[in-house]
C-alpha positions as a printed Julia matrix, in Angstrom:
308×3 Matrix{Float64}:
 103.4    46.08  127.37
 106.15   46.0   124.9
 107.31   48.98  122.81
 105.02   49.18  119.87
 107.78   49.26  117.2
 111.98   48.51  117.19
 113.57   48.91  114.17
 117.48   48.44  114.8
 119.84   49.47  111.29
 116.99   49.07  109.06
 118.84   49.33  104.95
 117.0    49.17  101.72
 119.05   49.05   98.73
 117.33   49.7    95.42
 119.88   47.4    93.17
 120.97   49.95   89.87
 118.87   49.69   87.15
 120.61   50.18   83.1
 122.15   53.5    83.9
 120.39   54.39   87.06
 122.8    53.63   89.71
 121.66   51.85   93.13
 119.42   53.56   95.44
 120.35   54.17   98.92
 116.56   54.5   100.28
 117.08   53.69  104.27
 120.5    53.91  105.5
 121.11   51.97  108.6
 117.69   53.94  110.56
 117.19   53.12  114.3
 114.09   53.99  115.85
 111.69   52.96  119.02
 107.97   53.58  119.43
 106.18   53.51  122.37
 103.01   51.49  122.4
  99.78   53.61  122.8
 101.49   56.74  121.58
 100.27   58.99  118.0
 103.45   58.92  116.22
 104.37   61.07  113.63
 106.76   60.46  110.84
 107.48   62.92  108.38
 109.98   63.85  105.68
 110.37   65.4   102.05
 108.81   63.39   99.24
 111.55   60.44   98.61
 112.45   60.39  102.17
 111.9    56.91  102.56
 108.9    56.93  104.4
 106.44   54.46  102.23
 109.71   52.5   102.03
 109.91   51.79  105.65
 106.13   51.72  105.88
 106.23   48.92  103.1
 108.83   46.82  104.73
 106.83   47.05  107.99
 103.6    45.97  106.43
 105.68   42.82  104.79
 105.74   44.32  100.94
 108.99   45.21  100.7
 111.74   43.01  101.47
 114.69   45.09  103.91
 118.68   44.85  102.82
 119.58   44.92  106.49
 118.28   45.24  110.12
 116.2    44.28  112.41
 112.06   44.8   112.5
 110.3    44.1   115.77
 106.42   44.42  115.29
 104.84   44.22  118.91
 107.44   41.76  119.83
 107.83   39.69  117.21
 110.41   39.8   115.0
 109.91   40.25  111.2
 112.08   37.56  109.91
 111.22   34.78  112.97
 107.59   35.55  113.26
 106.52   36.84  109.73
 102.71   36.19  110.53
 102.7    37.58  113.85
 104.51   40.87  113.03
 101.91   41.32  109.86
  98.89   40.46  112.24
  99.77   43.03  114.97
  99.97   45.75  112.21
  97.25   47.12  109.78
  98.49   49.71  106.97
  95.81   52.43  105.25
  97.69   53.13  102.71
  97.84   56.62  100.27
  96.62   55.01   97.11
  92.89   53.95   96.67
  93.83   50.22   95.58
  90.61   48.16   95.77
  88.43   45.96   93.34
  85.71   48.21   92.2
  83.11   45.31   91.93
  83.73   44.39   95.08
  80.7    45.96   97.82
  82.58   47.64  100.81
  81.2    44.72  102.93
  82.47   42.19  100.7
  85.9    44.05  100.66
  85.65   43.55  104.4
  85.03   40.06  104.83
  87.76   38.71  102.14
  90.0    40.86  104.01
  89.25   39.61  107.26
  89.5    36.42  105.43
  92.88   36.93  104.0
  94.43   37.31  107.54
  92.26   34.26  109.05
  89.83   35.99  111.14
  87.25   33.54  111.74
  83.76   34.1   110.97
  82.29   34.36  114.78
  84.86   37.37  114.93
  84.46   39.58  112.03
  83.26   42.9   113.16
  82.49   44.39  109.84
  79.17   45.94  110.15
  80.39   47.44  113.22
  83.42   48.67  111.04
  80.92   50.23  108.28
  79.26   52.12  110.87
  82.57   53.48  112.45
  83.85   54.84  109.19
  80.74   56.02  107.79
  79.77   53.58  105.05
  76.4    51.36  106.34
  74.93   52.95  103.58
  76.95   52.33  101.21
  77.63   48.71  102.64
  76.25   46.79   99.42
  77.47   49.6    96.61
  79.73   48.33   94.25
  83.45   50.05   95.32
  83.8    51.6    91.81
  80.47   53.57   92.41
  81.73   55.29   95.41
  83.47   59.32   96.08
  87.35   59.29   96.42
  86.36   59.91  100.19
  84.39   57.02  100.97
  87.13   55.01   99.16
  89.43   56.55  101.83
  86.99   55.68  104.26
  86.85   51.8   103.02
  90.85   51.85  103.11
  90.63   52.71  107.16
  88.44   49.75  107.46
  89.99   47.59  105.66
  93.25   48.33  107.68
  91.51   47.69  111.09
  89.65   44.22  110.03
  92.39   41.85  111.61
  91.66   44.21  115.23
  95.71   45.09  115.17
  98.13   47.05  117.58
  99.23   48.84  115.34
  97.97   51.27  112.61
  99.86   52.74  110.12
  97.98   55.97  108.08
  99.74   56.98  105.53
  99.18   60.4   104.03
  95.28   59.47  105.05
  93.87   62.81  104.21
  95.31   63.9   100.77
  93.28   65.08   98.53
  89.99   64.78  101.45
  87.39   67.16  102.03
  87.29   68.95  105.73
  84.14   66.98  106.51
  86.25   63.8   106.25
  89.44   64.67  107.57
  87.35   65.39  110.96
  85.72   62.24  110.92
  88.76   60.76  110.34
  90.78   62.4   113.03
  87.57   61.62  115.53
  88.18   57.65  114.98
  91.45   58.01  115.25
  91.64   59.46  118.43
  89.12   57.01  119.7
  90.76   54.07  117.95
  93.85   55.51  120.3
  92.43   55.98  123.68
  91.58   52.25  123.12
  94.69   51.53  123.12
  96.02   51.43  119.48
  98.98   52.55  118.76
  99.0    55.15  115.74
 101.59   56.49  113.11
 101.05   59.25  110.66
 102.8    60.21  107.93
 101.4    63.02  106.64
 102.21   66.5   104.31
 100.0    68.72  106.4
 102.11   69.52  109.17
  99.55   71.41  111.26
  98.0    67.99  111.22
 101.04   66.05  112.95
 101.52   68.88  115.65
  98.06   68.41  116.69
  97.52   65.06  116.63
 101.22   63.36  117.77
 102.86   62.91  120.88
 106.38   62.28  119.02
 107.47   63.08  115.83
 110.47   61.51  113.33
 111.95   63.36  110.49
 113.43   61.21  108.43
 115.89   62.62  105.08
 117.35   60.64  102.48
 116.55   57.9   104.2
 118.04   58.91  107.24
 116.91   59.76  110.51
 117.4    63.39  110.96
 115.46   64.06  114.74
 112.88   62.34  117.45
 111.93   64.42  119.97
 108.29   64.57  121.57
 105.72   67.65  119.92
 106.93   70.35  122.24
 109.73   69.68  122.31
 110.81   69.89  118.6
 108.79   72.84  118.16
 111.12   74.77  120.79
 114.21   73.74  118.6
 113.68   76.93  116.16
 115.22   80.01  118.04
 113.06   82.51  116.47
 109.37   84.45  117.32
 108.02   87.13  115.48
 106.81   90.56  116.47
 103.92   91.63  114.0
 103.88   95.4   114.38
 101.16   97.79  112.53
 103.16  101.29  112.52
 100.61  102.96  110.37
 102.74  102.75  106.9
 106.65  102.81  106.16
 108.43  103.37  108.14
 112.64  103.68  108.06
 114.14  101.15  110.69
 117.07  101.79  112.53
 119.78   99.1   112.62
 118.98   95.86  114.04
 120.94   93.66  116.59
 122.62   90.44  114.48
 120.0    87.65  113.85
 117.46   90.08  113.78
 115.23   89.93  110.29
 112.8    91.47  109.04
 109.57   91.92  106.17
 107.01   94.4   105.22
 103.59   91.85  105.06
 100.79   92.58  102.42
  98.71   93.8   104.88
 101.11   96.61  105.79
 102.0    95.06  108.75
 105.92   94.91  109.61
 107.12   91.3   110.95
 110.59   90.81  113.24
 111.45   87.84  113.8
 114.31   87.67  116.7
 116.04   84.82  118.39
 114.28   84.52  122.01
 117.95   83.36  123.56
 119.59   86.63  122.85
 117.3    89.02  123.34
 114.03   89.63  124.61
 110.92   90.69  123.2
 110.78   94.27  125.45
 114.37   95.26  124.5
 113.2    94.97  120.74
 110.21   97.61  121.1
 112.0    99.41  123.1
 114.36  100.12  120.4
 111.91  100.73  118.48
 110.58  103.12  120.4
 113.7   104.87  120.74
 113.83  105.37  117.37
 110.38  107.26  116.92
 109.08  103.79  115.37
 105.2   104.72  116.31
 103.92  100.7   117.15
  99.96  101.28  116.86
  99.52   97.58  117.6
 101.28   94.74  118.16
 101.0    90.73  118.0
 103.48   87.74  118.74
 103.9    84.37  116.31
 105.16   81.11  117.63
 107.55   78.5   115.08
 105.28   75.84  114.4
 106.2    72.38  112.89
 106.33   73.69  109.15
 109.63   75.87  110.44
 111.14   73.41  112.32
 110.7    71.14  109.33
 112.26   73.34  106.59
 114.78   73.96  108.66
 115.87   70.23  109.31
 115.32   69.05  105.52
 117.06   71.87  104.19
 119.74   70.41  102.58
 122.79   71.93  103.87
């Protein structure tokens, strides 16, 4: 099975514009995804994610690089790369007097999939619109236009699905339905990647995650892996009220919550969570209960975007 994705120096120039100079929007990114994997790729608004997402899904043309789609090459098989991917993408473009079936079976159309193998009332039923299968598109909620979107993307049966920022905006009804046929869609085989801005989202749903900042790639490490990269936990101590703290080792910080609770975040490396209380302790710091926070993604992000 061949990797899922290669991109090898992938540029996109935005030529200047009356006094706008050029844009710089991907500058020379590399990156490799395995094929049956959730991928994750995230970044600041302006990153240059829906750039590379539109260059992969043939919109956009690149300045520079190389774009393997499932093993074919972008620029020597055009209609092979765009058949092996399928892109939901974050703004509800569709003709509203178009029926959601009918929406189906001109897309399906569009990328030559012949009548004995459309699948779209099977499609209507995995996303949740049989129902609404002959309703005009302009008559339905923003979330079954979301849900049309995912179908749409999946007509063509590709490798490869692209969500991008799928759940903006959704309600939490929809975002689990969403996440259910995703994660079926993926033990099938597919090969998924998210870009999303809710990052509790990507760190339960991705195997790998990309970071990608002014347009270039900043980290790829698997889930775990980048969560460990923030040196920090955090004590959550209730001490009964105010209390005066003695000093504190170097890297040591801490904030009075507005629960009442005091919070201490330490760096794990240097010192260990027992040495902390006991200092506490030792100072007559009475520690009535106590609780422990993990970094998750949204820390590790921050802290990788900020711009130095």
């Amino acid at each position: 099975m061949p990797d899922a994705l290669q991109i090898t120096g992938l540029r996109k120039t935005y030529a200047a514009q009356g006094n706008a100079p050029a844009k710089h929007a991907l500058k020379g990114v590399d990156l490799t995804i395995k094929a049956g994997s959730i991928f994750g790729l995230l970044g600041p608004n302006g990153a240059g994610k829906s750039t590379m997402i539109n260059i992969l899904a043939g919109l956009v043309n690149k300045t520079a690089g190389q774009v393997v789609i499932w093993g074919f090459d972008q620029d020597v098989n055009p209609r092979q790369s765009r058949a092996a991917i399928g892109v939901m993408p974050q703004e509800l473009n569709m003709d509203p007097f178009f029926t959601p079936r009918a929406s189906l079976e001109v897309q399906a159309g569009l990328y030559g999939v012949p009548k004995s193998e459309r699948w779209t009332d099977e499609l209507l039923a995995l996303v949740g619109l049989s129902d609404q299968a002959n309703a005009y598109a302009r008559n339905l909620s923003g979330g079954m236009k979301r849900r049309l979107l995912l179908a749409k993307a999946l007509v063509h049966r590709p490798q490869i699905l692209v969500l991008d920022e799928p759940t903006a905006g959704v309600d939490i009804t929809l975002r689990e339905m969403l996440w259910s046929n995703v994660r079926k869609l993926n033990e099938q085989g597919m090969t998924i990647i998210l870009t999303t801005h809710y990052l509790e989202e990507a760190e339960q749903m991705c195997d790998e995650i990309a970071i990608i900042n002014h347009g270039e790639l900043v980290v790829r490490q698997n889930t775990r892996d980048l969560l460990s990269r923030t040196d920090g936990k955090t004590l959550v101590l209730d001490t009964g009220g105010p209390v005066a703290l003695p000093p504190l080792p170097e890297g040591v910080r801490h904030e009075r919550r507005t629960d009442g609770r005091l919070a201490i975040t330490y760096p794990p490396s240097r010192l260990r969570a027992d040495q902390l209380l006991d200092a506490l302790r030792g100072a007559g710091i009475p520690i009535l209960d106590v609780a422990t926070e993990q970094p998750d993604l949204e820390d590790v992000f921050v802290e990788l975007t900020r711009d130095k």
